[in-house]
C-alpha positions as CSV (number, residue, x, y, z in Angstrom):
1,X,0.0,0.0,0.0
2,X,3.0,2.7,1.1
3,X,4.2,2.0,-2.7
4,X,1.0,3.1,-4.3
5,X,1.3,6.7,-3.1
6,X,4.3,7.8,-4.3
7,X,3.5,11.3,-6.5
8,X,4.0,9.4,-9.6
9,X,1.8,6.6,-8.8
10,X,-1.9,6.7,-10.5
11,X,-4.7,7.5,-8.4
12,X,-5.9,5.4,-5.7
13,X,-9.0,3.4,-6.9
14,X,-9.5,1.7,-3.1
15,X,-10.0,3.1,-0.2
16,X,-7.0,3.6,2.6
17,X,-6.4,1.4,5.5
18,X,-7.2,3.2,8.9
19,X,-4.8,4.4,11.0
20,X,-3.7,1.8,12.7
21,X,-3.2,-0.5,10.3
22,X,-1.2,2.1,8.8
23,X,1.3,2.2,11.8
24,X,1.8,-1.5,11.7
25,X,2.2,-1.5,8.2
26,X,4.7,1.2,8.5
27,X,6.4,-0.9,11.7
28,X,6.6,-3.6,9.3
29,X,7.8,-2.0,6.7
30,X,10.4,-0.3,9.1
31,X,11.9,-4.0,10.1
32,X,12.1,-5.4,6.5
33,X,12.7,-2.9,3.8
34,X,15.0,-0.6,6.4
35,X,17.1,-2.8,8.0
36,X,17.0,-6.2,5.8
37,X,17.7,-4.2,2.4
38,X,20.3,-2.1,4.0
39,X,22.3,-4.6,5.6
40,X,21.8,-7.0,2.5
41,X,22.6,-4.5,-0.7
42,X,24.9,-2.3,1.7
43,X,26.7,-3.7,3.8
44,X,26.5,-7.5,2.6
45,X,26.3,-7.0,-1.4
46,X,27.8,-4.2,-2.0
47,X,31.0,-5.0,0.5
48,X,31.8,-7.9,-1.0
49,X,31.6,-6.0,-4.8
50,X,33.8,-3.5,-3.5
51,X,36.6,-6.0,-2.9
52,X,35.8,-7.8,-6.8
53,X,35.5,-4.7,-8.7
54,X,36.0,-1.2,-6.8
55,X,33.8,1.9,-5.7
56,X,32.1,2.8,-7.9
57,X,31.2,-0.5,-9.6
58,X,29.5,-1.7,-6.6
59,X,27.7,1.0,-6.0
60,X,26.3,1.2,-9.8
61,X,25.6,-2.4,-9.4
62,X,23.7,-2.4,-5.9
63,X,21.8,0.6,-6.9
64,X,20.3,-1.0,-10.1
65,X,19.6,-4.3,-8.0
66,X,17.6,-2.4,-5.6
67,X,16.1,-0.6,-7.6
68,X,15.2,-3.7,-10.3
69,X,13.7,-5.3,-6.3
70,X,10.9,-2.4,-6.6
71,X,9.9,-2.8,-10.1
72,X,7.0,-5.3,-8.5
73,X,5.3,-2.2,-7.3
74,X,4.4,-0.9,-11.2
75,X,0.9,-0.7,-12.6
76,X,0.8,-3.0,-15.2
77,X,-0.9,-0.5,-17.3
78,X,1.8,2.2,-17.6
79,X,4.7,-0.6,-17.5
80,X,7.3,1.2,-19.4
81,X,6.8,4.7,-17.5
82,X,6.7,2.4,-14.1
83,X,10.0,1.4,-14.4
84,X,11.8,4.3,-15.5
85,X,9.8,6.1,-12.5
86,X,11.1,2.9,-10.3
87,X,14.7,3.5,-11.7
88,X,14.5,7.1,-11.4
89,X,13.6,7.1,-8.2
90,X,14.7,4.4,-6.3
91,X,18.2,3.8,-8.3
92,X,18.8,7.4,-7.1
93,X,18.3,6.4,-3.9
94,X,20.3,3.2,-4.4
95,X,23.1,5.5,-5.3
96,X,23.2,7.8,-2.6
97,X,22.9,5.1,-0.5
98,X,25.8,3.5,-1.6
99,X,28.0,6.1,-1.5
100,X,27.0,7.3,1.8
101,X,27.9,3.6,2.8
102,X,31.2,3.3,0.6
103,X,32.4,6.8,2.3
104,X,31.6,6.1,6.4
105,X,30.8,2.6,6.3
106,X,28.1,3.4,9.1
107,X,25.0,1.4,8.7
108,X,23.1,2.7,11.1
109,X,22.9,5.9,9.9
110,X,21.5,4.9,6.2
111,X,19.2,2.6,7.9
112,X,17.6,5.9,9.7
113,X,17.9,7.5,6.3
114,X,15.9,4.3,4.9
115,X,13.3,4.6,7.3
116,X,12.9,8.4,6.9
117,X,12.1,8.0,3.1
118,X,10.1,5.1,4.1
119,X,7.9,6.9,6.2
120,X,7.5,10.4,4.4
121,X,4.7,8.9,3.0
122,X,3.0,7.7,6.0
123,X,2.3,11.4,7.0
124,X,0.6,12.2,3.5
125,X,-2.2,9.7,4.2
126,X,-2.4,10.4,7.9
């Protein structure tokens, strides 16, 4: 649900979940897309494709990986603007990301980053 309200997303055609289920969706999403991707394309993935192929390499190569995870979230209708959005958007991420993790090599601090982006969109429906 958090995925379908991004600004380039179409419109909702359902109505949103109440509050509550909100904040546990959000606390969900918190545990698994925060901390699991982080630690897995940061400082598992993208560690160990430092040491293979350098810098910058590894951080092209995680950012298009996590950005290719979120191509699940697309509307099958607008398919080809869905993943460019999705590449855009989260590949950009991806990158920053990965160099903020490449340059202080402290994981706790993207994982607040993460979570921040994560929930920005929490308030909008709130």
């Amino acid at each position: 649900m958090l995925a379908e309200v991004s600004p380039l997303s179409p419109p909702l055609t359902q109505q949103l979940p109440d509050p509550l289920t909100l904040a546990i969706g959000s606390l969900i999403t918190l545990l698994t897309a925060s901390v699991l991707e982080e630690f897995f394309y940061r400082a598992w993935l993208q560690t160990r494709l430092e040491a293979l192929y350098g810098r910058w390499p590894a951080i092209l190569a995680s950012a298009l990986l996590f950005a290719a995870m979120h191509v699940s979230h697309i509307n099958p209708e607008a398919i080809g603007v869905g993943i460019a959005s999705v590449v855009a958007a989260q590949g950009m991420f991806g990158l920053m990301q990965g160099y903020l993790w490449a340059r202080y090599r402290n994981i706790w601090v993207i994982i607040l980053i993460h979570t921040i982006v994560n929930l920005v969109y929490v308030d909008m429906l709130i």
